[in-house]
C-alpha positions in Angstrom: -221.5 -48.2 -9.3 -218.5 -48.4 -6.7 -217.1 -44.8 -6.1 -213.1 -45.1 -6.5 -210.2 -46.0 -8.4 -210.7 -49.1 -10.7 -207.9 -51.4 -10.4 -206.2 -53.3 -13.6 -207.0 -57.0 -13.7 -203.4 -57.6 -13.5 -203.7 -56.8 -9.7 -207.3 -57.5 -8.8 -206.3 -60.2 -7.1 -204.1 -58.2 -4.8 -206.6 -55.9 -4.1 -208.8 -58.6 -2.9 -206.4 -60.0 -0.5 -205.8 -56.7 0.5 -209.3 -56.5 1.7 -208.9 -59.6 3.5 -206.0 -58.1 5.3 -208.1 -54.6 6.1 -210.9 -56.6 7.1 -208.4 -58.4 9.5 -207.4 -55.2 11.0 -210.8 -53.6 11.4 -211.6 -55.7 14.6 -208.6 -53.4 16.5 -210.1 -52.5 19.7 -210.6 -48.4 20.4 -207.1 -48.6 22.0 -205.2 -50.1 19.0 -207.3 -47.4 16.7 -206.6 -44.4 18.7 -202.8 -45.2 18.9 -202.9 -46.2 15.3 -204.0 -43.2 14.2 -201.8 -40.6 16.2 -198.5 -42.5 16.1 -196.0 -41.0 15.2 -195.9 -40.0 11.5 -199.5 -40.5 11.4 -199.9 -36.6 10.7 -198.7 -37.1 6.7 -200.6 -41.0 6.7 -203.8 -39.5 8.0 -204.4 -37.6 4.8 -205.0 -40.5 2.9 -208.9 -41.2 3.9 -209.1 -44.5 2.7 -205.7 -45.5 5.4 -207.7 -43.6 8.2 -210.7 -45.7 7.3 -209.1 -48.6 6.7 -211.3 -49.2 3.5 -210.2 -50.6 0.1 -210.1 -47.7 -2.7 -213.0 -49.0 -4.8 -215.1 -49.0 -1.8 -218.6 -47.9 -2.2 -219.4 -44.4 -0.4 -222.5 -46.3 1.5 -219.5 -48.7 3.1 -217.3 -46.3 3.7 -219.8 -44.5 5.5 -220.6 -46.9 7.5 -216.9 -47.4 8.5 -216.8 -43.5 9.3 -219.7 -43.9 12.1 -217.8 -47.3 13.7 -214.6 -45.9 13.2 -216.2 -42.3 15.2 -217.8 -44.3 18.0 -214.5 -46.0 18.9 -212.4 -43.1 18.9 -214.8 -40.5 20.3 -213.5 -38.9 22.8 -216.1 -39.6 25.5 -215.8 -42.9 24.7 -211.9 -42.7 26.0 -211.8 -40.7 29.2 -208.5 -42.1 30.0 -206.8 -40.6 27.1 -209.4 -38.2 26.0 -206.8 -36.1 24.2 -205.3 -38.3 21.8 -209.0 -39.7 21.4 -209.4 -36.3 20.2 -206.5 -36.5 17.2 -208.0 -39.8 16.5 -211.3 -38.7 16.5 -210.4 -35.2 14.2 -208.8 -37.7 12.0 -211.6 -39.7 11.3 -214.3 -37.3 10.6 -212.0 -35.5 8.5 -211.3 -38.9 6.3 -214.9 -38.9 5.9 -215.4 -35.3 4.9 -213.2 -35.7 2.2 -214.9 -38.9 1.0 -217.9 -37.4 0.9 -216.8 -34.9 -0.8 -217.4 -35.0 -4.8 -214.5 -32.2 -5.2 -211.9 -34.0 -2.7 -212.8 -37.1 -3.3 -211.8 -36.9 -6.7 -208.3 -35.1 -6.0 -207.7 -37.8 -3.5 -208.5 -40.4 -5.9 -206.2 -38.6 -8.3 -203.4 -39.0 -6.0 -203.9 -42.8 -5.2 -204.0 -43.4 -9.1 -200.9 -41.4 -9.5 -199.1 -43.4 -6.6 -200.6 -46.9 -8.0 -199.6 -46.4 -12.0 -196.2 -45.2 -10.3 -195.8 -48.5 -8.3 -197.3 -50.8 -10.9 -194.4 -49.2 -13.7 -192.2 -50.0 -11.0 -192.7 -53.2 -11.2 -193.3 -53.6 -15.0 -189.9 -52.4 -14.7 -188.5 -54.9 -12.5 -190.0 -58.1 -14.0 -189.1 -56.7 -17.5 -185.2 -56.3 -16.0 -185.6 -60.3 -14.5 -186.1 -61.2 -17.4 -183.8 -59.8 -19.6 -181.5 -61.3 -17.5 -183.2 -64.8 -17.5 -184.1 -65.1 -13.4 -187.3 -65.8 -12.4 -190.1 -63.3 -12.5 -190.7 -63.3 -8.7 -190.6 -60.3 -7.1 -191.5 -58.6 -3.3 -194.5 -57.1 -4.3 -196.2 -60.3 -5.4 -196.8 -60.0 -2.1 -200.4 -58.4 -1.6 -199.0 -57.1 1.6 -195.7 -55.9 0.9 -197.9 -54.6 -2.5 -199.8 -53.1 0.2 -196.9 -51.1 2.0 -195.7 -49.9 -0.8 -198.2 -48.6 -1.9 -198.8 -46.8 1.5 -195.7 -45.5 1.2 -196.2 -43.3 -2.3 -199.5 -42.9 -1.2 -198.2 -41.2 1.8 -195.4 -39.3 0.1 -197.7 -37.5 -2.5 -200.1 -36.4 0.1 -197.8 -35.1 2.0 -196.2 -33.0 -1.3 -199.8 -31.9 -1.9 -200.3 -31.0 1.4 -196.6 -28.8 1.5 -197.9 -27.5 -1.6 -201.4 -26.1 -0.4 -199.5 -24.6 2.6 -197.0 -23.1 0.4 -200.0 -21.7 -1.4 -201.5 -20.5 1.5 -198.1 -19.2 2.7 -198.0 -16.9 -0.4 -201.1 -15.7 -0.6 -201.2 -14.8 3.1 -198.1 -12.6 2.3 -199.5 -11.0 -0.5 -202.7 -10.3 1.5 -200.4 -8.9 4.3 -198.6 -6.2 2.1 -201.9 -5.2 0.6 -203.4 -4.6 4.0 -200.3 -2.5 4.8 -200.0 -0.6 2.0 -203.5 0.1 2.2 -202.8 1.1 6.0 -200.4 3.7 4.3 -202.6 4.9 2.5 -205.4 5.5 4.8 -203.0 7.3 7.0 -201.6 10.2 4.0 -205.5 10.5 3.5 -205.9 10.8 7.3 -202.9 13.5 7.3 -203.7 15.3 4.5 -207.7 15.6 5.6 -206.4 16.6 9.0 -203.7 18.9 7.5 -207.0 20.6 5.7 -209.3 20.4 8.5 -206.6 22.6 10.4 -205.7 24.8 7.8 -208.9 25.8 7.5 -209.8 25.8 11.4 -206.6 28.9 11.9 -207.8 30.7 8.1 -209.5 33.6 10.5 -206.7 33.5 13.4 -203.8 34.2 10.5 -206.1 36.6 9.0 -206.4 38.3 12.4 -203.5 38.7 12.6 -202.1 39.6 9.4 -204.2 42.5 9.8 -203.0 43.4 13.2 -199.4 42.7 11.7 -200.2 45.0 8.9 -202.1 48.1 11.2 -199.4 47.3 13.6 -196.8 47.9 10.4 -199.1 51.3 9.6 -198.3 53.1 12.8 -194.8 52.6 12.7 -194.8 54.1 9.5 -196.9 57.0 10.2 -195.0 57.7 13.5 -191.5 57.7 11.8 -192.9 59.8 9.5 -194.2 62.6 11.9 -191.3 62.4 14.2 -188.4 62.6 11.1 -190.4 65.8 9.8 -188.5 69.2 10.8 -189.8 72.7 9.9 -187.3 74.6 7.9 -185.6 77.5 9.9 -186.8 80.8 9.4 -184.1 83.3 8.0 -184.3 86.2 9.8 -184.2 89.4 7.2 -181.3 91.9 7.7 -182.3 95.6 6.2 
């Protein structure tokens, strides 16, 4: 059973010239896929596995797979020495199209997307024929086109990957943050437990120094006292007796 999104028979046709059209463009040479795949605005298009693969979206996993190891071969970077780096990016984005393919989890989000884009598109154009003809035209619009159908498809495609990709970062964003203040508050409190334990550890380290010299303080105190007492005391004068 094809992994994927089933398509409506109201556009089944499409798809299949679609696949024509893909099948067209899978005979670009390395250089045409390299620069395809890291031109500019290709960071938000690359998300979209099934654009990176250039595969339809009922493809079967075995297919796709086997698009993933062509695909890896032309745009591996030893395979490019002349522009090794962007044979890189190429490369990065075509193993990661594959890991989410062949990922149960991902796969399914990303079909979730494409579905989402495709019943917004196709309402689109309920919406248009239905507005031709109310007003009596004929119902022939852009998107009977399989490849403008294409393209515009692309471009919702495109636009909700690249919200659900602002939204994981924002995610990420937020609980980075939140990790952050934890790991500082907990940084504050380590350090009043470090004070306080180093407070005690001194505390206790002078206990015998104060006592020392409390005591010496309080002999120290003793003399004084005894001293001003001996030197204050007068003997009282002897009266001598007249007879």
């Amino acid at each position: 059973m094809a992994s994927g999104i089933n398509v409506d028979a109201a556009v089944s046709s499409f798809m299949s010239e679609i696949r024509e059209v893909e099948k067209r463009d899978s005979v670009l040479t390395k250089e045409q896929q390299i620069k395809r795949l890291t031109k500019p605005g290709s960071k938000y298009g690359n998300l979209n596995p099934y654009a990176v693969l250039m595969i339809g979206y009922d493809v079967e996993l075995d297919a796709a797979r086997k698009q993933f190891r062509k695909l890896s071969i032309l745009t591996h970077p030893d395979k490019n020495p002349e522009q090794k780096e962007l044979a890189q990016r190429a490369f990065d984005a075509v193993k990661a199209a594959w890991e989410t393919l062949s990922d149960p989890e991902k796969r399914e989000t990303c079909e979730n997307v494409i579905a989402n884009a495709k019943r917004t598109l196709d309402d689109e154009i309920a919406a248009k024929r239905k507005e031709m003809r109310q007003k009596g035209r004929a119902v022939i619009i852009p998107e009977d086109d399989p490849n403008v159908y294409k393209q515009e498809l692309h471009k919702k495609t495109v636009k909700l990957f690249a919200d659900l990709e602002r939204l994981k970062h924002e995610i990420a964003n937020r609980e980075s943050e939140m990790r952050k203040r934890a790991a500082d508050i907990e940084k504050v409190e380590e350090l009043e437990v470090k004070k306080a334990q180093e407070f005690k550890r001194n505390f206790e380290g002078t206990r015998q120094k104060r006592t020392d010299s409390w005591n010496s303080f309080m002999k120290e105190k003793k003399k004084k006292k005894v001293k001003s007492v001996r030197g204050s005391f007068k003997p009282p004068k002897q009266k001598i007796e007249k007879r």
